[in-house]
N, C-alpha and C positions, 0 to 999 in steps of 0.2 A: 563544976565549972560550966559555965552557960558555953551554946552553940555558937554563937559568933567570937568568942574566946577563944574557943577547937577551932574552927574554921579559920582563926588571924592565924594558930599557930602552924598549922595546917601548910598553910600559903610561905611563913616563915623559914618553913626549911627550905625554899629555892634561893634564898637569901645567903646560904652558909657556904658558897664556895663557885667557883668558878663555872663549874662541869651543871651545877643543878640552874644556876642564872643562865646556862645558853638554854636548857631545856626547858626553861619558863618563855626564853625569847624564843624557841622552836614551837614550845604550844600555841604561842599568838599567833605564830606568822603561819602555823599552817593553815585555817582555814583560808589562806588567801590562797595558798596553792590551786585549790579547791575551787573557790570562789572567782578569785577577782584573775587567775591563769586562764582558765575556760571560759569565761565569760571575754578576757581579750580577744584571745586565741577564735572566738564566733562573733566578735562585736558586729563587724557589720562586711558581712561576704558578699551581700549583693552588691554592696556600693565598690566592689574590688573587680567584679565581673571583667573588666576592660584590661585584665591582664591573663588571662583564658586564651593561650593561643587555639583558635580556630580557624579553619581550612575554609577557602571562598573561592568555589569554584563558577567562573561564567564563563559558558560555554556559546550564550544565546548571542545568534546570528543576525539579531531583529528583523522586522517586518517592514511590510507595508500596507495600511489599511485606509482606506478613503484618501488616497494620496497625501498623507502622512506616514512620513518615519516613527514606525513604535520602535525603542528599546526598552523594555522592560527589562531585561537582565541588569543595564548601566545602572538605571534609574532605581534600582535594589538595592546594589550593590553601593551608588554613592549613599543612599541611607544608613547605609549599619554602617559605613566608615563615620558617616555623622552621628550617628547614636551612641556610638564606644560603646554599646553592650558588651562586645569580648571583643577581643583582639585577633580583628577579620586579617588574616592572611592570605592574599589571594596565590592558588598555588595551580598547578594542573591536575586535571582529574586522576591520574594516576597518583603523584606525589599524595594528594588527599587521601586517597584509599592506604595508601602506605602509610602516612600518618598519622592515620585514628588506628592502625593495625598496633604501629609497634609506638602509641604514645605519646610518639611529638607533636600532635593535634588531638584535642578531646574529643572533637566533631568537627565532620564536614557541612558544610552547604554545599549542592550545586545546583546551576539553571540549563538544563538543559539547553540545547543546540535549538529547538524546535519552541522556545517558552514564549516569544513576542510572537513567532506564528500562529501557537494556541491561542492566546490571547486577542489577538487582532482579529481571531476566524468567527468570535461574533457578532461581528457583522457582515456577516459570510453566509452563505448555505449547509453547510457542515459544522457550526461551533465545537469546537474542543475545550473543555479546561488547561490548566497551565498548571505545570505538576514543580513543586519548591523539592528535591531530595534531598533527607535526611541522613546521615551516616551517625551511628553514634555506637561508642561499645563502652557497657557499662563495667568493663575490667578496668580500665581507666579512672574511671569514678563515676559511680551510679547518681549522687546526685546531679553532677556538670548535667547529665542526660537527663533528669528531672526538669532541671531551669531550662534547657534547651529548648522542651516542647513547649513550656510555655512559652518563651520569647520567640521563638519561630512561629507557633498559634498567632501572635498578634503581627510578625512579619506577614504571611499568608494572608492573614484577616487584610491590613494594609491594602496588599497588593489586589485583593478580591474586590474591595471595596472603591478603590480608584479606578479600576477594568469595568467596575458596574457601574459607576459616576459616569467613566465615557460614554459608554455604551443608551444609559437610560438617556445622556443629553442628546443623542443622536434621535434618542426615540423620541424627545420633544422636541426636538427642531423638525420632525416628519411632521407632528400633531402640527405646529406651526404654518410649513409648508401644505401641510393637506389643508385647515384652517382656509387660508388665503386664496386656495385653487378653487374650494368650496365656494367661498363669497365669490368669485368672481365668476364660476358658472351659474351662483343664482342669479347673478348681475346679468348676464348674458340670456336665462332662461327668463326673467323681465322684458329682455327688448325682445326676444323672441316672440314673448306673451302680445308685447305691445305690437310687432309688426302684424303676426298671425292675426291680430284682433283687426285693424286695420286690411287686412288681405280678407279676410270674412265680409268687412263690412264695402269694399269694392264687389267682391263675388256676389252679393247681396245686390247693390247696383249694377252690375252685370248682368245678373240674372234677370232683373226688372227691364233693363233695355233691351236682353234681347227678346224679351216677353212683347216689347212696344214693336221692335223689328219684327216679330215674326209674324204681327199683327198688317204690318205695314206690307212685308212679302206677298202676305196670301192676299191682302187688296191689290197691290199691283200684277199676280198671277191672276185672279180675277179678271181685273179689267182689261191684262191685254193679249184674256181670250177670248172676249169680248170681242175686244177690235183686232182679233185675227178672223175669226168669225166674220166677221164686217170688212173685213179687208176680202178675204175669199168671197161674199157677195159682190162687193165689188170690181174683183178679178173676174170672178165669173160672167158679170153684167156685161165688161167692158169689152172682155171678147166675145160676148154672144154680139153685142153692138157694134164690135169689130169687124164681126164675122158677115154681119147682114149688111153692116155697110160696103166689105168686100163682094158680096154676092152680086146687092147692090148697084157696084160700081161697074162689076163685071158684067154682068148686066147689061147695064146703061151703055158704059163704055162699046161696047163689042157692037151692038146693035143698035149704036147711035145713028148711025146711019137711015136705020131702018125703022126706028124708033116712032117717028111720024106717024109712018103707015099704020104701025101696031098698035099706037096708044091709040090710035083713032078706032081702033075697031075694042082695044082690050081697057075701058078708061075705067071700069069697075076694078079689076085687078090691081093697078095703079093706084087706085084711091085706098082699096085694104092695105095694099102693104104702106103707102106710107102714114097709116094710119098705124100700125105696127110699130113701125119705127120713130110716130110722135109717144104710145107712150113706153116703150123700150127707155127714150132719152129718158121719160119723166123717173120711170125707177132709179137710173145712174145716176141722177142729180140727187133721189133723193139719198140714195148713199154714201155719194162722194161729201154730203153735207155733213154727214153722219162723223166722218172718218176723220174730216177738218174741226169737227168740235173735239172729240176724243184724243186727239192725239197729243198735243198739249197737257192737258190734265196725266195721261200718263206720263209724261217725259215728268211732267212736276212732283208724281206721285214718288216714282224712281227716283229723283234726284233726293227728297225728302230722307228717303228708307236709306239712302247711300251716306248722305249727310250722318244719319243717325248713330251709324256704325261706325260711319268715321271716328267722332266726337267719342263714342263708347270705348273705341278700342285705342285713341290717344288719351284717354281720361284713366284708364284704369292700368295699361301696361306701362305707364308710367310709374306705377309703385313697383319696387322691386320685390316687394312679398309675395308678389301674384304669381303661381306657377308659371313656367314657359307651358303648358300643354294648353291652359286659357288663351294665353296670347294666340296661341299660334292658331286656335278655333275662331277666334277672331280677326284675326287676319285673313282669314281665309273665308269670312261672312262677307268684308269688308270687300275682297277683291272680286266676289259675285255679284253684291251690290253693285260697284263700278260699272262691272259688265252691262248687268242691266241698265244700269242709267243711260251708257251709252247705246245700247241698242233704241230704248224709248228717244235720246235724245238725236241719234240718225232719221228715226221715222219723224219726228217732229221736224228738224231738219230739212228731213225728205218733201215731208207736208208745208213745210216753209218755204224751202227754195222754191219748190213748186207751184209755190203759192198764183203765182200768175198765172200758171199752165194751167192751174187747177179751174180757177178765176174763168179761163180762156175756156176749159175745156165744160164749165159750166154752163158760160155764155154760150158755145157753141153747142152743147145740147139742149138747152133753153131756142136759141135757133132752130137745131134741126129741131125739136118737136115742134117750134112754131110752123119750119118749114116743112115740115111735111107733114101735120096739120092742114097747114096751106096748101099744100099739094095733092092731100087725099080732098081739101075744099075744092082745089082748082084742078081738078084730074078730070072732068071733061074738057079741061082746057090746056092741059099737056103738051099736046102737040107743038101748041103755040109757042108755050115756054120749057119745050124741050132743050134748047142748046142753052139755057139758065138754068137749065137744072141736073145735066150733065154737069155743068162746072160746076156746079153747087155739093151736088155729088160725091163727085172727086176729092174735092176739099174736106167733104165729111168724113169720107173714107181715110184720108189722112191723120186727120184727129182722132176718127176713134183708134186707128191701130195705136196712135201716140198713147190716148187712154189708157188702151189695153196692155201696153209694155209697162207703165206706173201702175199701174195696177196689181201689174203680176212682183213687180223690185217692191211695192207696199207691202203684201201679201207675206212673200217671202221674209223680208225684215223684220216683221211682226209676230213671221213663226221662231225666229230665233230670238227675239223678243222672249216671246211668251216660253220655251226651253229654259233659256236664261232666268228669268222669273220662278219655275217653276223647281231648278235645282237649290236657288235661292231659297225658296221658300224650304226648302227640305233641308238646306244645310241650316239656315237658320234656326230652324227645329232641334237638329241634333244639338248644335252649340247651345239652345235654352237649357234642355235635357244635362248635355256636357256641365254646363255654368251651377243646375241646381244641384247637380252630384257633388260639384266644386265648394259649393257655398256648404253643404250639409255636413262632407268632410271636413273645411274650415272650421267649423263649428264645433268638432268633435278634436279639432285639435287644438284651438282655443281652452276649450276645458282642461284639455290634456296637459296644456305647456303651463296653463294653472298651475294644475296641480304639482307640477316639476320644480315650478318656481319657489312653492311653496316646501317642498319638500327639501328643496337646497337648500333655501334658508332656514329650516329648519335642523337640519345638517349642519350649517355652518354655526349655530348655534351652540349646539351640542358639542363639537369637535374644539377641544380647547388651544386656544392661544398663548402660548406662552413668552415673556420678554425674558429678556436676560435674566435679569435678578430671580425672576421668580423662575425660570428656568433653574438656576443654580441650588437655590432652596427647595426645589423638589428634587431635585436629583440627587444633594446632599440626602434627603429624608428617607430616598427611596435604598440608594446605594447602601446607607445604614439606619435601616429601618427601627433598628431597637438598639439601643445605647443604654449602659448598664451606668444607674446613677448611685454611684459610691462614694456613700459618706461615713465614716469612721469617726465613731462617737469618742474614743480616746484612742488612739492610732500612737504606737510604740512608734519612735524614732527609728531604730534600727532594729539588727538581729538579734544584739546584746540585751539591749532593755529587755524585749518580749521573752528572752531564756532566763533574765536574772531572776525572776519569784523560783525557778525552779535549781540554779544552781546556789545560790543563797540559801537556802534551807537545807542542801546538802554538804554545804562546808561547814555549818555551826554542827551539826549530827556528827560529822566528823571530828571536829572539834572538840564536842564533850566526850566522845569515843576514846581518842586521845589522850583527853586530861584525866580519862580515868586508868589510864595503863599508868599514869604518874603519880595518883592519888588514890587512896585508898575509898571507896567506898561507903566506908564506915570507921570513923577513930576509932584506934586501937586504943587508945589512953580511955577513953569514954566507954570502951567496952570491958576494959579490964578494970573498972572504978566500980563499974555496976551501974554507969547512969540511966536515965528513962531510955526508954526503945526511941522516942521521937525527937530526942535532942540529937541522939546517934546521929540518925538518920540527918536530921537539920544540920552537924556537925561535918557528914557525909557531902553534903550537897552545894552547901554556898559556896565553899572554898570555886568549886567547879561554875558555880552560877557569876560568881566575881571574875573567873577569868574569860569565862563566855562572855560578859559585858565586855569585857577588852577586846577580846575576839571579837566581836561584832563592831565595834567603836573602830577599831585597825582595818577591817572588811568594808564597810561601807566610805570610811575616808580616802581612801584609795579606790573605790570604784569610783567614787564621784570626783574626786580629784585629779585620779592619774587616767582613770578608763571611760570617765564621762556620763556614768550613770545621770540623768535627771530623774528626780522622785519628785509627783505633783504633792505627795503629804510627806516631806521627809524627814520629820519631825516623829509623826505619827507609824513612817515605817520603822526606822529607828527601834523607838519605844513597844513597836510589835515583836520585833527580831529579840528586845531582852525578855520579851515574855516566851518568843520561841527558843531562848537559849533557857530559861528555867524548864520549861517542860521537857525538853529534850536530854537535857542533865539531868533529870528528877528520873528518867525512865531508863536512862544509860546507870543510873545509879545504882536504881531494881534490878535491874538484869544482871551487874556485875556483883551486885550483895546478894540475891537469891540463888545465883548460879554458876556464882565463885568463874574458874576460868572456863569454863565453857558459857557462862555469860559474852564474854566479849566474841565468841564465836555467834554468839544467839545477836548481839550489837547488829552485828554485819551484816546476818539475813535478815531483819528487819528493816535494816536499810535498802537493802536490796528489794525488799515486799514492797516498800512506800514508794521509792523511785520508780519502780512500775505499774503500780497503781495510780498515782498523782495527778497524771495528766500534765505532766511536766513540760512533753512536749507536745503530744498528739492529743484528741480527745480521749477522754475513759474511753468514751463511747466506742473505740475504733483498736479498744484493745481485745483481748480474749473474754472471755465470763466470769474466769478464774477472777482474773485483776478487776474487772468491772463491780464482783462482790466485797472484794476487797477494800476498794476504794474510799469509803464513808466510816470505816471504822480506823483508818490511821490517819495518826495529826497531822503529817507533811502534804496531804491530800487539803483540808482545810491553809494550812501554810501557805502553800502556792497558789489556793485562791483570793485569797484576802491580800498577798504582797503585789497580787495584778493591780487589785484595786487601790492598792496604795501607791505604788508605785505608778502607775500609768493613770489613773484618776475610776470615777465611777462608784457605785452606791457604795454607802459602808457595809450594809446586810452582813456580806460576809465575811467582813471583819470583824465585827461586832460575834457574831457564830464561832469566827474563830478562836473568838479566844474566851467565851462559854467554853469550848471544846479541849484548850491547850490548860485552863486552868484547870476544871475536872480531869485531864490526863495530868496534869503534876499532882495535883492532891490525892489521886490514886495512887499515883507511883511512891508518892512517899509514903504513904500511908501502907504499903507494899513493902517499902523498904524499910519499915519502924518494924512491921511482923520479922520481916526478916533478920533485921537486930535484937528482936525481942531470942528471937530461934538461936543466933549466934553465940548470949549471952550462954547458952546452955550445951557445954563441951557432950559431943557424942564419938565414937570410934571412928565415923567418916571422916570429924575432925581433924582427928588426930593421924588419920593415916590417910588421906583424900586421893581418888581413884586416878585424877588427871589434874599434872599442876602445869600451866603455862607463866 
């Protein structure tokens, strides 16, 4: 009888009674226990999160920083009621600790009393961080405290990165404000430049006038030592001509009387002296000449040098750049000058009002020399015009004293003249001196405000300005400088899809495990005819390969239908899963034909070996060495990676590998289980008396 004959009749007997049809309907529906129970039971946990009662404790008191109200506690706390990540309970810090103790909260949160004060204190002298406490007890449930640290990591992140947003926009609103204070002291070290340049070039002028002034001083200290010199001969002249006119007179006077008698005897005498006294007159006139041309030219020279200072000192302290220490040397040039003018312009004055007197007093010693000239001619003849020349006398005697009193007010005026003149001329000196030290520093700080001006502007240059917008977009960048750019080339929908390659291949193992505690192995009609070893074997194995197609046909329609699986090839996973239900039954076969009932013991830790090798859920990589060696040599390892790729999308590689690998494991296996039919056909004592039956 051929193999699919065995194998119809095989399947046949579930058909003959009540009790064997539920246990054909038991073997379909298990692998969904398996399959499609566990895969609901995990479909998708993270999207349930929001039913996680968790503890939310805010304790924070808020701040104040830059005359803003911080709450950062509120400000948290309404986030995660808007996130729904779990199910924030706000409770008191106490009740929380109770909570996560005896299980009626998985974890707490809390914020500190103190968390908008740490947070607000950078912009402070002392910054603090801002501390989020964790409460978590993994007797509860060790994963809740797995997801927790993440979703708190990016609460924390959150709050770190909004505290840094504030904080760096403060620091460019300073770069702003410094920016602006910058421009506007280079703005200011410009006028600066510009007045100092300006106050240099007045000092400059300054210094050239009183260079002309001081030139102007020492000619008018000159000339009116000159004419004090010249005043003092003529004081001196006027009273020695004073004095002999008193002699003179006294003289004359006294012994007018007698006078007659005496000239007549003394006419030699007579005629020397007033011979003396013609040319006495001639020297005082030629003085008094002297005194009447000079004194003019002074008073004009002084007024000149007064003018000049004048003019200097309303031309240039009229800029307000000009130090007060200039002005005030200048004023004080100005108020000597004055002085002097009016001393030269009293003696002019003097020489003016006088002018008649002077005139008179010329004439009158023009007179006396002629008369007494005439008198030393006529002085044998004295006698005669004795009472003419008493009167005549007399009258001289009056004028000269008159001479000799202006002579001496000349004199004197002329020496305070010439003092006045002479302090001038020294203060004007200092103030050149003063004015060139002025002009030289000027100069040195022209360069200097230069270079200031230069140096702000270059400052304001450098120091960036920021507007709004781009204020916002640096402080975005800066607050989160590195952003993880995650793109997920085939991204599983939920927690179900990414676990089904791995619980999928454990319900159909199952499955054929199963069908072979209901199915023999190997036909016993095919064993007791004598047939080939490989039809056995083939006789053995379809019946189970037929109901695994059921079994996977029942599993997959129901994940996809009732549980949601989407499969990008589900055409292609399908037709993978019958090829993983042949190889899986072709090895469940061997083991239960080669090893009778300690076979299906051997079933179990094999299954056991591949579930932990697999990589089902964690990497190999991150398992022991033991499973890591493991791993490459069992099918379910190949299985769960070729059903990612089919199911969630991605190369075929190792699909195509997988099933090089599932097919040479079934044509082993049977080829394993023909030997072992071959071995059965031949009765031995173990046979017949077998050590362990289950």
């Amino acid at each position: 009888m051929r193999s699919p004959k065995l194998a119809a009749l095989e399947l046949r007997r579930f058909g003959r009674g009540k009790l064997p049809r539920a246990g054909l309907v038991a073997l379909l529906v298990l692998p969904l226990l398996y399959g499609a129970l566990y895969l609901w039971s995990f479909w998708d946990p993270y999207g349930r999160l929001d039913r996680i009662p968790v503890a939310l404790v805010n304790d924070d008191r808020g701040a104040t920083a830059d005359g803003r109200k911080v709450t950062a506690g509120d400000d948290i706390t309404e986030r995660l009621h808007d996130s729904k990540t779990f199910d924030w309970r706000e409770v008191s810090a106490e009740e929380a600790r109770r909570g996560v103790e005896d299980g009626t909260y998985y974890l707490s949160l809390t914020m500190p009393a103190d968390f908008s004060a740490r947070i607000a204190s950078s912009s402070g002298e002392s910054p603090e961080t801002g501390a989020l406490q964790v409460r978590t007890n993994d007797a509860n449930n060790y994963i809740v405290g797995q997801i927790s640290r993440t979703v708190f990591a990016e609460v924390r992140q959150a709050a770190s990165t909004k505290t840094s947003r504030t904080f760096l926009d403060r620091i460019f609103v300073s770069f702003s404000g410094i920016h602006g204070e910058t421009v506007r002291a280079a703005q200011g070290a410009d006028r600066l430049k510009g007045g100092i340049g300006k106050a240099e070039k007045g000092s400059e002028d300054l210094a050239d006038g009183l260079s002309d002034a001081k030139d102007g001083s020492g000619e008018l200290s000159t000339a009116l030592t000159k004419l004090t010199k010249g005043a003092g001969a003529v004081q001196d002249g006027a009273r020695s001509v004073a004095d002999g006119t008193q002699k003179l007179a006294d003289r004359v006077n006294g012994p007018a009387a007698k006078a007659g008698p005496f000239l007549k005897g003394n006419e030699k005498t007579v005629g020397d002296t007033a011979r003396l006294v013609a040319d006495s007159s001639g020297v005082l006139r030629k003085h008094l000449d002297t005194l009447v041309k000079r004194a003019p030219t002074a008073a004009k020279g002084a007024r000149a040098a007064s003018t000049t200072l004048t003019d200097v000192y309303a031309r240039r302290c009229a800029d307000p750049a000009l130090p007060d220490a200039a002005c005030a040397d200048l004023k004080k040039a100005e108020d000597a000058a004055a002085d002097v003018t009016l001393i030269a312009d009293d003696l002019d004055t003097l020489v003016a009002d006088h002018d008649g007197d002077l005139d008179r007093l010329d004439k009158n010693l023009a007179a006396l020399q002629k008369q007494s000239q005439a008198l030393a001619d006529r002085a044998p003849h004295l006698a005669e015009d004795l009472d003419d020349a008493v009167e005549k006398i007399d009258k001289l005697n009056d004028g000269a004293a008159k001479v000799a009193a202006g002579a001496k007010k000349l004199h004197t005026g002329l020496g305070k003249a010439k003092t006045g003149a002479a302090d001038l001329d020294e203060g004007v000196g200092e103030l050149k001196t003063g004015a060139d030290d002025l002009n030289g520093g000027l100069y040195k700080l022209v360069g200097g405000s230069g270079k200031l001006a230069g140096g702000l502007h270059d400052g304001a240059e450098k120091i960036p300005d920021y507007d709004k917008p781009d204020r916002d977009r640096r402080t975005e960048v800066m607050a989160d400088p590195v952003r993880l750019a995650s793109h997920d080339l085939h991204k599983a929908p939920n927690y179900g899809t990414g676990f089904a390659p791995y619980f999928i291949p454990l319900s159909l193992w199952v499955g054929a495990m199963v069908a072979y505690m209901l199915i023999t192995p190997m036909n016993r009609r095919a064993l007791a005819a004598g047939a080939p070893a490989w039809r056995i074997a083939l006789a053995g194995w379809l019946p189970v390969v037929a109901i695994g197609v059921l079994q996977t046909v029942a599993l997959m329609s129901v994940l996809h239908w009732a549980v949601g699986l989407e499969m990008v090839r589900a055409a292609g996973t399908v037709a993978f899963l019958f090829l993983v239900t042949a190889c899986f039954a072709a090895i469940v076969q061997w083991l239960n034909a080669r090893f009778g009932a300690a076979g299906r013991i051997l079933v179990l830790a094999l299954l056991m070996l591949q579930l932990t090798s697999a990589g089902g859920t964690y990497p190999v990589q991150t398992s022991p060495g033991f499973f890591n060696a493991l791993h490459p040599y069992l099918p379910m390892s190949y299985v769960v990676e070729a059903l990612r790729r089919l199911i969630t999308g991605g190369g075929l590689g190792p699909v195509w590998q997988a099933c090089v690998v599932l097919a040479a494991f079934t044509a082993g296996a049977l080829a394993l289980t023909a030997v072992a039919a071959r071995r059965r056909q031949v009765w031995t004592l173990d046979r017949l008396h077998p050590e362990l039956t289950l």
